[in-house]
C-alpha positions in Angstrom: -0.3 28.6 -6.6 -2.7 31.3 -8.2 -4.3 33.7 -5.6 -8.0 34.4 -6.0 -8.8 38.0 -5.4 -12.4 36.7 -3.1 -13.2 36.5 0.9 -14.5 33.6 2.0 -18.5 33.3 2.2 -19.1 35.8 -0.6 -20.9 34.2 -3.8 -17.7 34.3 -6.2 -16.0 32.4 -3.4 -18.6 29.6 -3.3 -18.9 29.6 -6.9 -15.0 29.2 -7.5 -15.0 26.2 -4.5 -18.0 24.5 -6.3 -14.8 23.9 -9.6 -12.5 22.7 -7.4 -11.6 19.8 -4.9 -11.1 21.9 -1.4 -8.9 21.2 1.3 -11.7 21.5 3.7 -13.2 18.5 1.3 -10.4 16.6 1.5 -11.2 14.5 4.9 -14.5 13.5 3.7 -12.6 12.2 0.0 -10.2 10.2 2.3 -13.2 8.4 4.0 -12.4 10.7 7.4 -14.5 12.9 8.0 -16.7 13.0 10.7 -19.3 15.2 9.5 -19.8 13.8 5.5 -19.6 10.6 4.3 -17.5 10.2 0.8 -20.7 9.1 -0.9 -22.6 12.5 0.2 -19.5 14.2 -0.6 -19.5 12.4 -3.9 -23.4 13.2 -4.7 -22.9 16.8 -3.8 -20.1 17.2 -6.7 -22.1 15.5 -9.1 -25.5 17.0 -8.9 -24.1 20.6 -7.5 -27.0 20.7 -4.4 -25.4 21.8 -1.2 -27.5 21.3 1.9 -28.6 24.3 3.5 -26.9 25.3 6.4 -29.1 25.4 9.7 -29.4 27.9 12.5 -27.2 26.3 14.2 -24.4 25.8 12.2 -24.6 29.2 11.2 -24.5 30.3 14.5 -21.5 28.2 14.9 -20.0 28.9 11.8 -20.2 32.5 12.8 -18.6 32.0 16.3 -15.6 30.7 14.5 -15.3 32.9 12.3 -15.3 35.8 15.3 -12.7 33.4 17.2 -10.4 33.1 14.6 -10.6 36.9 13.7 -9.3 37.5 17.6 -7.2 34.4 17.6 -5.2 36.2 14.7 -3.2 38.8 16.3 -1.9 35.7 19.0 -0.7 33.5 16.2 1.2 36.9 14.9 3.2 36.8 18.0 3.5 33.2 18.1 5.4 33.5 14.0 6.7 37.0 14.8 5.2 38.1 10.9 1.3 39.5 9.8 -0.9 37.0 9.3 -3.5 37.7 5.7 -6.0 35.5 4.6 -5.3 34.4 1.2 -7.6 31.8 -1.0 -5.3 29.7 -3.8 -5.6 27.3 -6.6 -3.2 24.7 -7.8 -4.8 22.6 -10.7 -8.2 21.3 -9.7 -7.3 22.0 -5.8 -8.1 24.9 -3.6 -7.2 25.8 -0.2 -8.8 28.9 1.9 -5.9 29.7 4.3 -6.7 31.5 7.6 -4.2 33.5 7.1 -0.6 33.4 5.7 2.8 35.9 6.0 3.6 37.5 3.5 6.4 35.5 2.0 3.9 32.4 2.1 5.9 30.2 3.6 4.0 29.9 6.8 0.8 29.3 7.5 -2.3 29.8 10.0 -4.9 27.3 10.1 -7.8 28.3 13.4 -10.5 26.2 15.3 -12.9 26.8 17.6 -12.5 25.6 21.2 -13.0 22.2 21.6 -11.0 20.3 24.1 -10.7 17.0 22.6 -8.7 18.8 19.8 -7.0 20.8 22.2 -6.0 17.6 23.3 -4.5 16.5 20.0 -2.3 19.4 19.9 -0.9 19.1 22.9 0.1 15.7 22.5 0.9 16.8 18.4 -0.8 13.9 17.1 -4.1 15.3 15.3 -6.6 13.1 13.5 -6.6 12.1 10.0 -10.4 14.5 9.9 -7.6 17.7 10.4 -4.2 16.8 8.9 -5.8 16.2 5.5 -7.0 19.7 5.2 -3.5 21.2 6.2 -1.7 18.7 4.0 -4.0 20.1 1.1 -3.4 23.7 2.5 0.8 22.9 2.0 0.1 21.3 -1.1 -1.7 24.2 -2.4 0.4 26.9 -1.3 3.5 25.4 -1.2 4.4 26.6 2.2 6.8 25.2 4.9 4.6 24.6 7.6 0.9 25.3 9.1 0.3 27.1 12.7 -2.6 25.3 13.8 -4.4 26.9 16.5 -7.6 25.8 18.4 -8.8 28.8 20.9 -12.0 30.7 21.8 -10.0 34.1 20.8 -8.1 34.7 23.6 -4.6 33.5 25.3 -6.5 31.4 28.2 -7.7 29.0 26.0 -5.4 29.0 23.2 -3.1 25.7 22.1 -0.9 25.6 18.8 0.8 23.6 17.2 3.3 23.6 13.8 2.2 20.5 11.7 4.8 20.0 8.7 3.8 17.2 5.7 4.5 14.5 6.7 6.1 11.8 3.8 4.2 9.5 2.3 0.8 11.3 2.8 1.2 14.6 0.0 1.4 11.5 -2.4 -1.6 9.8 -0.7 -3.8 13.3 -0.8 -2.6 13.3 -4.6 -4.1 10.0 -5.5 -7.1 10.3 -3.4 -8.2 13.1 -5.3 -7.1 11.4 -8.8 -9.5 8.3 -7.9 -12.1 10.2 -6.6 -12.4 12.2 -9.8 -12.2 8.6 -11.5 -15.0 7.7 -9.6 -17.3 11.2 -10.1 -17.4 10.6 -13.5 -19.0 7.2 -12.6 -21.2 8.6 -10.1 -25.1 8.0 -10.1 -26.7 9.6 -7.2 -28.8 7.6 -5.3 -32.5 8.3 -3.9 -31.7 9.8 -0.3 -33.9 7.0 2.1 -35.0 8.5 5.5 -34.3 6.1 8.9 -36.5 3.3 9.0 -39.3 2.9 11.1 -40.6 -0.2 11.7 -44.1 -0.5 11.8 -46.4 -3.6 13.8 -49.1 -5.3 12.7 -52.9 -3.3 13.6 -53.7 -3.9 17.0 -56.0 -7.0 17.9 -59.2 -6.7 19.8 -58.9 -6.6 23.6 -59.6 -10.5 24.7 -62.4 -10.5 27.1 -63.5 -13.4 28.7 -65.2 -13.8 32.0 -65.7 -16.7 34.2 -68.1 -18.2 37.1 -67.0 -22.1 37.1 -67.6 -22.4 33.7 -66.9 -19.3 30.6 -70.2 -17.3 30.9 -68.7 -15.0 28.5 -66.3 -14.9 25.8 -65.1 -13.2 22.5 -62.7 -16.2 22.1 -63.7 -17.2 18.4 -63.7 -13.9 17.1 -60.5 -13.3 18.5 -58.6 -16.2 18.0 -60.0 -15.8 13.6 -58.8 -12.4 13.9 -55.4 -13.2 15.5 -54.5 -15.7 13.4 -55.3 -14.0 10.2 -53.2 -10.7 11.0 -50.6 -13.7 12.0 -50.3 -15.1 9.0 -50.3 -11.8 6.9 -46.9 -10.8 8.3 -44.4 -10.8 5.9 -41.4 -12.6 5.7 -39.7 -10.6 2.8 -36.7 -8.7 4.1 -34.6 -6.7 1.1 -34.4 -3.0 2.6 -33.6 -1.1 5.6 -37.9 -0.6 6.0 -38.1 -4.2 6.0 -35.9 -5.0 8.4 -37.2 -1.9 10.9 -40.7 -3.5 9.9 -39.6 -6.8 11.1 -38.0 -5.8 14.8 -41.3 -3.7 15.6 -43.3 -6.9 14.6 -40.9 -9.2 16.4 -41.4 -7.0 19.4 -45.6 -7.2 18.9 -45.3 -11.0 19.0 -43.6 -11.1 22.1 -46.2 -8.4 23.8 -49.3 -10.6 22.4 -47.7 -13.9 24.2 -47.4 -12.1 27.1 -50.9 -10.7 26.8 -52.6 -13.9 26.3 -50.3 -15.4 29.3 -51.7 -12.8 31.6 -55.4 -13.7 30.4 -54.9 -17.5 30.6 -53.6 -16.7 34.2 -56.6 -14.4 35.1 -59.2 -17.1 33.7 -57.2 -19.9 35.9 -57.7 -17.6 38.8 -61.8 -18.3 37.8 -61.7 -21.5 37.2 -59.6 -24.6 37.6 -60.5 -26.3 34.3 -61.5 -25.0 31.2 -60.5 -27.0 28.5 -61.7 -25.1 25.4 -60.7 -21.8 26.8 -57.2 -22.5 27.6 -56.4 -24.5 24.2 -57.4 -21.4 22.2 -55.2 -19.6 24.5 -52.1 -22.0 23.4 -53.0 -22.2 20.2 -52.5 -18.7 20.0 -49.8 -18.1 22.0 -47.9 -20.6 20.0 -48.7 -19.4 16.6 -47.7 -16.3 18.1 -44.5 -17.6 19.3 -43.9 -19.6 16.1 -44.1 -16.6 14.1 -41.5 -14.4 16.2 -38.9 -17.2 16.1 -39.0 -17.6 12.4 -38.8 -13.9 12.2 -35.7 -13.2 14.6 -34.6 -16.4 12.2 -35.0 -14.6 8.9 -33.8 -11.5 10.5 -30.5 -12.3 11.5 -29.7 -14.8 9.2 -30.8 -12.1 6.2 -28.5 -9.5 7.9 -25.6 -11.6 7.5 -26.6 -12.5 3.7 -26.6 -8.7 3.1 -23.2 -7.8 5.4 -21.7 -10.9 2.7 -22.8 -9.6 -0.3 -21.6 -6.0 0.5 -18.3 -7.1 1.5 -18.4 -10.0 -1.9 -19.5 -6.9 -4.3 -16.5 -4.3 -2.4 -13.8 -7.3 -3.3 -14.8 -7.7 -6.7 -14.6 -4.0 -7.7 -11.1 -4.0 -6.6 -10.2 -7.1 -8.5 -12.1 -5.4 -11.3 -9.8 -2.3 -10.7 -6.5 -4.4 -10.6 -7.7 -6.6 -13.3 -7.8 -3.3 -15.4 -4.5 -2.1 -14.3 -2.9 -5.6 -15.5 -4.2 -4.8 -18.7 -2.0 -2.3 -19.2 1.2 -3.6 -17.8 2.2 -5.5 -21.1 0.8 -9.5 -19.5 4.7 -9.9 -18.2 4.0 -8.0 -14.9 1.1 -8.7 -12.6 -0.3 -6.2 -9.6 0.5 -7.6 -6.0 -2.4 -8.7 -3.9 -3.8 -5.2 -2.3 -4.7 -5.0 1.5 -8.0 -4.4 2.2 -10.4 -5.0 5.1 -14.0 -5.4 4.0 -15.1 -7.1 6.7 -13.6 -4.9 9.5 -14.9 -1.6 7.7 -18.6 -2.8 7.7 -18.0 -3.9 11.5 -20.6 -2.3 13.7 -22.4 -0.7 11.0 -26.1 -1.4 11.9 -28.2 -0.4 8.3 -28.1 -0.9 5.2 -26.8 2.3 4.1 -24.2 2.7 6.1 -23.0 -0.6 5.2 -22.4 0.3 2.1 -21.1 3.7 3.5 -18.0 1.8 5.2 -17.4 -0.1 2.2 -17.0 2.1 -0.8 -14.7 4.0 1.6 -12.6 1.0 2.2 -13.3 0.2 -1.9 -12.1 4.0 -2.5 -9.1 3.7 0.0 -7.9 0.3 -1.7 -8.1 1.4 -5.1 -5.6 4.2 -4.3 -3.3 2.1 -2.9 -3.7 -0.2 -6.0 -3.5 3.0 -8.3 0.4 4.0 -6.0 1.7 0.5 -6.6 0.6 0.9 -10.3 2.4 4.3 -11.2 5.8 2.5 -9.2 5.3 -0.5 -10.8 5.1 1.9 -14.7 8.0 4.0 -13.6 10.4 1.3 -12.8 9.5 -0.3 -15.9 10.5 2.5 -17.8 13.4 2.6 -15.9 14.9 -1.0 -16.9 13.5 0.0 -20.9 16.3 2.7 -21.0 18.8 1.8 -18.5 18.8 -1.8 -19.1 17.7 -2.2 -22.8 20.8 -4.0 -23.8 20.8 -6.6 -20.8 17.5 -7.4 -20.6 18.7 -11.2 -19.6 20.2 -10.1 -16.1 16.9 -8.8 -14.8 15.1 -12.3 -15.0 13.2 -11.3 -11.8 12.0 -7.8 -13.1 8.5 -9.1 -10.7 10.1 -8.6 -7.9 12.3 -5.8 -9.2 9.3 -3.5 -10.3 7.8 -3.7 -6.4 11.2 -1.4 -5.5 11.6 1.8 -5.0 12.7 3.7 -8.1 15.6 4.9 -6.7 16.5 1.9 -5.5 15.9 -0.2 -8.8 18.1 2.4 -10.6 21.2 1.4 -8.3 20.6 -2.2 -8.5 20.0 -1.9 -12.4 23.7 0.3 -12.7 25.5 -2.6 -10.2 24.2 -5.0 -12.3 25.6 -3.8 -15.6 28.7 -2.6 -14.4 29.3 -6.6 -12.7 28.4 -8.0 -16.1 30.6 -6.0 -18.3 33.5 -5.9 -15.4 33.4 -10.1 -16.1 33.1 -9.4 -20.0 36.4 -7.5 -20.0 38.1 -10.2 -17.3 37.0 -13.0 -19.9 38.6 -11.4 -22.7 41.7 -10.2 -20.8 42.2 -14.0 -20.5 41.5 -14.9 -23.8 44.1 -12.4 -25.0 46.5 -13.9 -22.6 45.8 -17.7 -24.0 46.5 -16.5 -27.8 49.2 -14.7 -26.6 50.7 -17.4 -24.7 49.8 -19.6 -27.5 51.7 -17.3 -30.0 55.1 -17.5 -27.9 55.1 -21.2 -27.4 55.0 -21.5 -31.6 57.8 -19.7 -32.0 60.0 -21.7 -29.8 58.7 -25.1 -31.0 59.9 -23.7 -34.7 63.3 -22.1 -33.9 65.9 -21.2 -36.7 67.5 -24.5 -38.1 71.5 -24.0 -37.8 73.5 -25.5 -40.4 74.8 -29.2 -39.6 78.5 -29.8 -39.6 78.9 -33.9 -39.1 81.7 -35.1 -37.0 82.5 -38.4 -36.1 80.5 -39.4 -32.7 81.8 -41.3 -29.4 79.2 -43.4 -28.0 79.0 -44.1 -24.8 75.7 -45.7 -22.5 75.5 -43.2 -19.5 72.4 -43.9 -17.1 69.6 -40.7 -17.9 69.7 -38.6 -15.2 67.4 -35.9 -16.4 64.6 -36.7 -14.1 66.5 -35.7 -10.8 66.8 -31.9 -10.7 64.8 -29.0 -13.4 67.2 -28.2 -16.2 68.2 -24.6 -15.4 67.5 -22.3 -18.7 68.5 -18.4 -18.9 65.6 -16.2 -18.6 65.8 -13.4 -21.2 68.4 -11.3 -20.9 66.1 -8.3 -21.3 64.7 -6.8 -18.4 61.0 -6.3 -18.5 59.7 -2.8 -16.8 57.5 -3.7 -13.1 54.2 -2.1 -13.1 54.1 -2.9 -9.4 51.3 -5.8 -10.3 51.9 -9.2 -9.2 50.6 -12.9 -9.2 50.5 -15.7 -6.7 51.8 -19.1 -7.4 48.7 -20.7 -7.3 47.2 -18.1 -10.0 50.5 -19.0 -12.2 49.3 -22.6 -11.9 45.7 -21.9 -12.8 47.0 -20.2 -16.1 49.2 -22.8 -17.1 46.9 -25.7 -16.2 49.3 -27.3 -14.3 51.0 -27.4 -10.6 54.5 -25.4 -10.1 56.2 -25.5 -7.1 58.6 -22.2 -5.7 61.6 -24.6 -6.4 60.8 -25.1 -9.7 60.6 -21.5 -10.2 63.4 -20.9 -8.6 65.2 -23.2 -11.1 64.2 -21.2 -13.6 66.0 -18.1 -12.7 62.9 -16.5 -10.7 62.3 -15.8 -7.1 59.5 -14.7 -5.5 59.3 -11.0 -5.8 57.2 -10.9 -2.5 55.2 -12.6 0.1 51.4 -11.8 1.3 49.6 -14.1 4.0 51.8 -16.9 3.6 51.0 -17.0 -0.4 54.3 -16.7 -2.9 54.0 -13.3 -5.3 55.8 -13.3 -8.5 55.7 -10.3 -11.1 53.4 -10.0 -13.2 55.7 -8.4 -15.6 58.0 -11.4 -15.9 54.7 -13.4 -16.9 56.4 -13.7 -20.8 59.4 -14.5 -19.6 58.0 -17.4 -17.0 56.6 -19.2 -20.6 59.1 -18.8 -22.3 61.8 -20.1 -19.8 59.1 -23.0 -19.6 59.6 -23.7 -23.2 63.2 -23.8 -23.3 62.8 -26.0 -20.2 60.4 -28.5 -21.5 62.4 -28.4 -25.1 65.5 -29.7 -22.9 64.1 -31.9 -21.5 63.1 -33.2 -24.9 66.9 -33.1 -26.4 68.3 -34.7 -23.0 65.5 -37.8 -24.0 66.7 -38.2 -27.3 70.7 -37.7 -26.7 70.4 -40.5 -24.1 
């Protein structure tokens, strides 16, 4: 962190927070703020224009200030260390601490009395509109913790808490800022509209009409020309929040007129009991009237809806726009998960226009940060099977899934993977060794050293073969091979060979089980050479007996 040698409310401070991204700022980036929107927030970067701070925020502004200066020397008994005010920079961020000890490592964050965040504190669950600014404040300074105090300066009404980051939302703050610098640069303030005021057609010409048996008076013509004309002249257009204020304040002047001309067909049926003329002007008017109110609570709400769809249309297709740009860069192989957003639930409530669009660009802004986290993962696990797994690129045929990981995670995996393959690599070519070796022994007993052939006169005589009943016993090698301790079941020894042995045929052979494990029959593995070659000698025996007989 750099410290900045200002006190907060002087000129050089305000000049050095208008550079940065403050913590105090931070709530209204992350769409949480309850006192500025991220669009004004936005607008107020760009163009530089602060709004002028009232009476009455200055008045509280200065109450605060006086609180926090008494609530000081309570939160120095509270760490048991001094407590300075210190103003820091980290990059593009900025954070004005309260105060801070002198090692930095704690911090002391003050608000005025107010007993719904005295409320949060004592439960030590504050709102997302205060943990942002002390997550920025940790950020900044890289302290261990924030004292956050909420008091009117004195030890009556004075509640604390210690509020320590909490994982997951340092990262969150991080990209926040990132995507709202992304979106500065693409910032065009918009003309600030005032609230709507709806505004009713001009007022029609009091309907008189008098009565003795038959109408003796009446402005009924006049009237009923006039009414209809300002009728017909209302407009049906509805694109902004004027228009819409302009059509509730005429829906409401329809309904008074048919309640006006009710209460004058009644007072002229209190005259008269028939009057024909009279009283179908009267309808005709009231139902123009009415005609005119129902197609405009019609366009009304069914406008609103068109306009809440679009909103919510246009908020989904900048984020796909966003992801669709982020794909780009991933190389085609990899694709961006779907991201959660709500459009719909964000915009729920919201009565105008403006804030319509309020709700959504914060749920478009919140979205894209997400999208922008699962991106960066997404690159660094990428890199992480490029120089880790460069070699065995064909074990990681579900790198999709893979990338979603966490890094760490992936790493592991990627290291369990490579060890398993090479682990069955070196098994495979222990047993390939094992066949040429095997394969070597058994052609040097098929071609043994021809002895010279001395011929003497030979008695024949027909004896039944018997060689079939018992194994042929055959000397193992005289030489005693050296036990490494390693041994082999029977059922392994038949694997190797490629065909069944039995323990009694071993045993023939001149080898007995060197152990026993579960019931399965261990023999060396040392006396594997000799095992073959006995084998040889065996089947060679057998081979001589056949042709003797």
């Amino acid at each position: 962190m750099k410290v900045h040698n200002v006190q907060q409310g002087t000129p050089e401070w305000l000049a050095l927070r208008a550079s940065h991204f403050t913590a105090s700022e931070a709530p209204a980036m992350m769409g949480a703020s309850k006192f500025q929107t991220r669009n004004d927030l936005l607008a107020m970067k760009k163009t530089g224009i602060v709004p002028d701070v009232t009476p009455q925020q200055q008045a509280a502004f200065d109450r605060g200030h006086a609180t926090e200066e008494m609530a000081r020397p309570l939160a120095e008994e509270d760490i048991g260390e001094e407590l300075y005010p210190i103003v820091g920079t980290s990059g593009n961020l900025l954070a004005s601490m309260d105060g801070a000890t002198m090692l930095g490592d704690v911090l002391f964050e003050h608000k005025l009395w107010n007993e719904k965040v005295a409320t949060q504190i004592r439960a030590g669950e504050l709102e997302p509109h205060y943990y942002w600014q002390l997550e920025q404040q940790l950020l900044v300074s890289g302290a261990e913790r924030v004292l956050f105090v909420c008091s009117d300066g004195t030890r009556d009404k004075y509640v604390s808490m210690e509020y320590t980051s909490v994982p997951g939302r340092r990262e969150e703050l991080i990209a926040g800022w990132a995507q709202f610098e992304q979106d500065l640069g693409e910032f065009v303030p918009q003309e600030t509209k005032v609230e709507a005021i709806g505004a009713a057609p001009d007022q029609l010409p009091a309907l008189r009409i008098d009565v003795t048996g038959m109408v003796t008076a009446s402005n009924l013509d006049a009237f009923k020309s006039h009414a209809l004309t300002v009728i017909s002249n209302i407009s049906t257009e509805l694109k902004t929040d004027q228009d819409f204020a302009d059509a509730d304040a005429r829906v409401k002047w329809c309904s008074e007129v048919e309640d006006k001309l009710k209460a004058a067909k009644e007072h002229a049926l209190s005259q008269t009991e028939s009057i024909d003329v009279l009283f179908k002007a009267i309808d005709d008017i009231a139902a123009e009237t009415r005609r005119k109110r129902l197609e405009l609570e019609k366009l009304v709400k069914a406008r609103k809806e068109m306009i809440r769809s679009d909103i919510v249309m246009d908020a989904a297709k900048a984020l796909q726009d966003h992801i669709d740009q982020i794909n780009s860069t991933l190389g085609g192989r990899i694709r961006m998960p779907r991201v959660a957003s709500d459009f719909a639930g964000a915009i729920k409530g919201k009565k105008s226009v403006s804030s319509l669009h309020e709700a959504a660009d914060a749920e478009l802004a919140r979205a894209k940060i997400e999208a922008s986290r699962i991106a960066d993962l997404i690159r660094a696990n990428l890199k992480s099977l490029n120089v880790l797994a460069v070699d065995h690129k064909f074990l990681f045929a579900d790198t999709q899934e893979l990338v979603m990981k966490a890094n760490d995670d992936l790493v592991a995996l990627i290291k369990v993977r490579i060890n398993e393959h090479e682990e069955q690599q070196a098994q495979l070519k222990r047993l390939e060794e094992e066949k040429a070796q095997l394969a070597a022994q058994q052609q040097q007993v098929v071609e043994p050293v021809a002895e010279p052939v001395v011929e003497q006169p030979v008695k024949v005589t027909e004896q039944p073969a018997q060689v079939a009943a018992t194994p042929i016993k055959t000397a193992a090698a005289v030489q005693q091979p050296v036990d490494d301790g390693r041994h082999f079941k029977l059922g392994d020894l038949s694997d190797r060979l490629g065909f069944v042995v039995s323990a009694s045929f071993m045993s023939s052979l001149g080898f007995e089980p060197a152990a026993r494990e579960r019931g399965a029959t261990l023999y060396r593995e040392c006396d594997f050479s000799r095992i073959c070659t006995a084998l040889v000698n065996h089947i060679q025996a057998v081979q001589a007996n056949l042709v003797a007989a």
